[in-house]
C-alpha positions in Angstrom: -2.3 12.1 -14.2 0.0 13.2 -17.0 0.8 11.2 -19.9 4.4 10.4 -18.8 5.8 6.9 -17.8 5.2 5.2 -14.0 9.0 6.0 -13.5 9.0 9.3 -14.1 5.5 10.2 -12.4 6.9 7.9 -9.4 10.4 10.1 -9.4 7.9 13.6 -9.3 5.8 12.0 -6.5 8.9 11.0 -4.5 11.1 14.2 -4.8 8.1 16.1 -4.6 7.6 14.2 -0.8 10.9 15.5 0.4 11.1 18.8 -0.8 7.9 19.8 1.1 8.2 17.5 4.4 8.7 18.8 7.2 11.0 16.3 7.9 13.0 15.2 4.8 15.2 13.0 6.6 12.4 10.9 8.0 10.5 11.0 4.2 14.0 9.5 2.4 13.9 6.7 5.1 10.4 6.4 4.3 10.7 5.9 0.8 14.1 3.8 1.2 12.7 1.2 3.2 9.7 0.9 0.9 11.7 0.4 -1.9 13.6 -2.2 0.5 17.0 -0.6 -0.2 19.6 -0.6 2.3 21.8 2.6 2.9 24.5 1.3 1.6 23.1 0.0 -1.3 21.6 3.8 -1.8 24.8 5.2 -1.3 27.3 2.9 -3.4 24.4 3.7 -6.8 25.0 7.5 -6.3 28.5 7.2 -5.0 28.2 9.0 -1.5 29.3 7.7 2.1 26.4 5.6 3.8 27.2 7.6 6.7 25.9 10.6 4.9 22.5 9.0 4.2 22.0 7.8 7.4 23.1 11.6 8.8 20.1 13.2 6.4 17.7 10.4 7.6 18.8 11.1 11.2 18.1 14.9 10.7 21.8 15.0 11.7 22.2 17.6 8.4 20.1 20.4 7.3 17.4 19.2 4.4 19.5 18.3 1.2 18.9 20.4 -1.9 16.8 19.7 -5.0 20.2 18.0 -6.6 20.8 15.2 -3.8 16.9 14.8 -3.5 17.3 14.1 -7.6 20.1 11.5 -7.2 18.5 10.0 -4.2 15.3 9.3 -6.4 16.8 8.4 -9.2 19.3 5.8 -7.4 16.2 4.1 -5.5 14.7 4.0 -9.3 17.5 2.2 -10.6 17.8 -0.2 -7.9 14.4 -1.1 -8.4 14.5 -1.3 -12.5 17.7 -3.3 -11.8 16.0 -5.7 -9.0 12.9 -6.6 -11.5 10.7 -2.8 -10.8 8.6 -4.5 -8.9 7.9 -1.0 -7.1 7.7 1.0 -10.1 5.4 -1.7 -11.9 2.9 -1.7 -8.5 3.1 2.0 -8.9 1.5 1.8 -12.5 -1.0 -0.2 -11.2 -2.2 2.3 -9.3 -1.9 4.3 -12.1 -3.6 2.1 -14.8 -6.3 2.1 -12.4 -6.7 5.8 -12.2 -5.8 6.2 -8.8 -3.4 8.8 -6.9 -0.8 6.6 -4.9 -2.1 8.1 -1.4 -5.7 6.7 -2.4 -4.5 3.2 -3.1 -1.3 1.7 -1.6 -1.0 -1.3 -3.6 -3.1 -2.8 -5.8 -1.9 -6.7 -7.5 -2.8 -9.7 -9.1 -1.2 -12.7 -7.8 0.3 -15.6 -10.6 -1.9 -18.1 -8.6 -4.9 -18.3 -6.6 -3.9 -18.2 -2.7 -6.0 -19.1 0.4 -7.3 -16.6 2.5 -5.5 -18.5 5.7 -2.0 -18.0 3.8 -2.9 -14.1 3.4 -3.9 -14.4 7.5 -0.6 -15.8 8.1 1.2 -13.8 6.1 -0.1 -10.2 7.1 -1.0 -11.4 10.8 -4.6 -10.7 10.6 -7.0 -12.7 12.6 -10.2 -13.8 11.2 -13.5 -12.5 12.5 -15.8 -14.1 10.0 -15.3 -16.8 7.5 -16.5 -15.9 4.4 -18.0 -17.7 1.4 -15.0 -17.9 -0.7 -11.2 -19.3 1.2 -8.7 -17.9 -2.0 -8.4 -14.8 -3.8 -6.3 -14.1 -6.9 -5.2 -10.5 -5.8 -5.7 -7.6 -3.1 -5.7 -3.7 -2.8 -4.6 -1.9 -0.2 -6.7 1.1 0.1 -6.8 4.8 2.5 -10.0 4.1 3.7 -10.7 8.0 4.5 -9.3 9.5 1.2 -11.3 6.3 -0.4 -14.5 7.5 1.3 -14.2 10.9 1.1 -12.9 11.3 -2.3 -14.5 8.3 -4.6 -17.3 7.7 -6.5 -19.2 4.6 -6.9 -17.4 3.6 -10.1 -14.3 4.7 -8.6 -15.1 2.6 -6.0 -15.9 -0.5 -8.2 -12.3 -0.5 -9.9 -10.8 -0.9 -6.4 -11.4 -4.4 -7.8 -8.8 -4.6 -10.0 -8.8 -7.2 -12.9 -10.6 -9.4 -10.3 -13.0 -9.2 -7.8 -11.9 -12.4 -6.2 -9.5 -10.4 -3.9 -8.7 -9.0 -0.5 -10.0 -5.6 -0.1 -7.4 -4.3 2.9 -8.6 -0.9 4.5 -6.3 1.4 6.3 -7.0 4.5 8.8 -9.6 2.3 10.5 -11.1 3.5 14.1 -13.7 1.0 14.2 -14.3 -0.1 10.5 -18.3 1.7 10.4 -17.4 3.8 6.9 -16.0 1.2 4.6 -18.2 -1.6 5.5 -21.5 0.5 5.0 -20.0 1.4 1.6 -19.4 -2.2 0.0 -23.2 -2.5 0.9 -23.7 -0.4 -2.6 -20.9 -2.0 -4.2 -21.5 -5.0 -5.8 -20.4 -7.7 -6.4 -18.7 -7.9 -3.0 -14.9 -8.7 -2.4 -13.7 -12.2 -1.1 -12.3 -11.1 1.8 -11.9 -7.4 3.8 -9.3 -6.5 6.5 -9.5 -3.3 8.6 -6.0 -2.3 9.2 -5.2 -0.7 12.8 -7.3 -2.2 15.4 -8.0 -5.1 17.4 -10.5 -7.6 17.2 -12.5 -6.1 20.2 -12.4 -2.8 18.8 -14.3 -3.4 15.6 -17.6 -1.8 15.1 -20.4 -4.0 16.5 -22.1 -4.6 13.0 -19.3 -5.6 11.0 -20.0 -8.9 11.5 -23.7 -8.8 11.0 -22.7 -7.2 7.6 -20.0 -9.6 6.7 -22.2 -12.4 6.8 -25.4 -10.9 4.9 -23.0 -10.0 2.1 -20.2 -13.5 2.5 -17.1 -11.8 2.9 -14.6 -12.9 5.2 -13.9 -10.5 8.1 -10.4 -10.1 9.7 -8.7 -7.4 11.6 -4.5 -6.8 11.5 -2.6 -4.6 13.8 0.9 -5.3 11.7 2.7 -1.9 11.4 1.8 -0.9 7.9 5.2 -0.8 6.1 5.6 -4.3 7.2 2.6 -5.1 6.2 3.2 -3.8 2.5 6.7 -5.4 2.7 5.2 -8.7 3.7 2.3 -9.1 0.9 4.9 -8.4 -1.8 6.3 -12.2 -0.6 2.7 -13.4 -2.8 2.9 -14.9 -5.6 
């Protein structure tokens, strides 16, 4: 990464998104909705009809040029800055971290200790195995292919955070083999894991087995993953 501020590496990343999508429409709404910014709300901050959002989102007009993608960024910026930046700060998490954004979806440290049944309840995961810890003090969210494919062992290790009393919460899971096998070399081991995308019955026939040697709790979470990120924002 460059030397330059979250905001404007965050503004780069975004336009960036658009201008090469295939869909452009479909990546605005994306990043709208993350930033949990209405159309309206977009539209009043860079003085444009919400209809003509919701037409470029609905692919009902061709893609918008490099100036509207500009405006469009730096309006959902400003909201944010203006809300708190609560998105721009998680952003520099990520980046403090030394992660690219499509490695590690959100990384945070919670204000207080919270029990692994209210992170459960909050996501909609359901516990396979209890672990040897019930709180954590943060999570990351983490790209369990690009994670495996593309990290280190240290790299690895900072998924941590500040703490290692925290939910590791893997995406991109078909049966949860990959990331399980590699917290065996990663120690010490996180409070609690969550493979993101598949059922109880569908996890890998070990996990358990593995959960326990090392005391991690185990739990699985189907929640659509936009939700998901929308809903552990609501932690302290």
């Amino acid at each position: 990464m460059s030397g330059s501020d979250p905001r404007t590496e965050l503004s780069k990343q975004i336009a960036g998104e658009i201008v090469v999508s295939d869909d452009p429409g479909a990546t605005i709404r994306k990043w709208r909705t993350d930033f949990d910014i209405t159309q309206t709300d977009l539209a009043n901050e860079v003085d444009m009809s919400s209809s003509v959002i919701s037409d470029y989102e609905g692919g009902r007009r061709s893609s918008p040029g490099i100036d509207l993608v500009h405006r469009l960024v730096e309006g959902l910026l400003t909201l944010d800055e203006r809300r708190g930046g609560d998105r721009i700060r998680q952003y520099a998490r990520v980046l403090s971290a030394g992660f690219d954004s499509d490695v590690v979806l959100d990384l945070r440290e919670y204000d207080a200790a919270v029990s692994t049944d209210r992170l459960y309840a909050v996501i909609g995961a359901k516990e396979i195995i209890s672990g040897d810890w019930d709180r954590i003090t943060g999570h990351t969210v983490i790209n369990s292919i690009r994670a495996i494919t593309s990290l280190t062992h240290e790299e690895f290790f900072r998924l941590y955070g500040q703490s290692t009393s925290r939910a590791l919460i893997f995406t991109e899971i078909s049966r949860g083999e990959s990331p399980l096998v590699a917290l065996r070399v990663v120690t010490p081991t996180p409070n609690v894991v969550v493979l993101h995308g598949i059922e109880p019955d569908e996890l890998w026939e070990y996990a358990p087995a593995l959960a326990r040697m090392d005391g991690y709790a185990l739990a699985t979470c189907t929640t659509p993953l936009d939700e998901m990120l929308a809903r552990l924002r609501t932690l302290p």
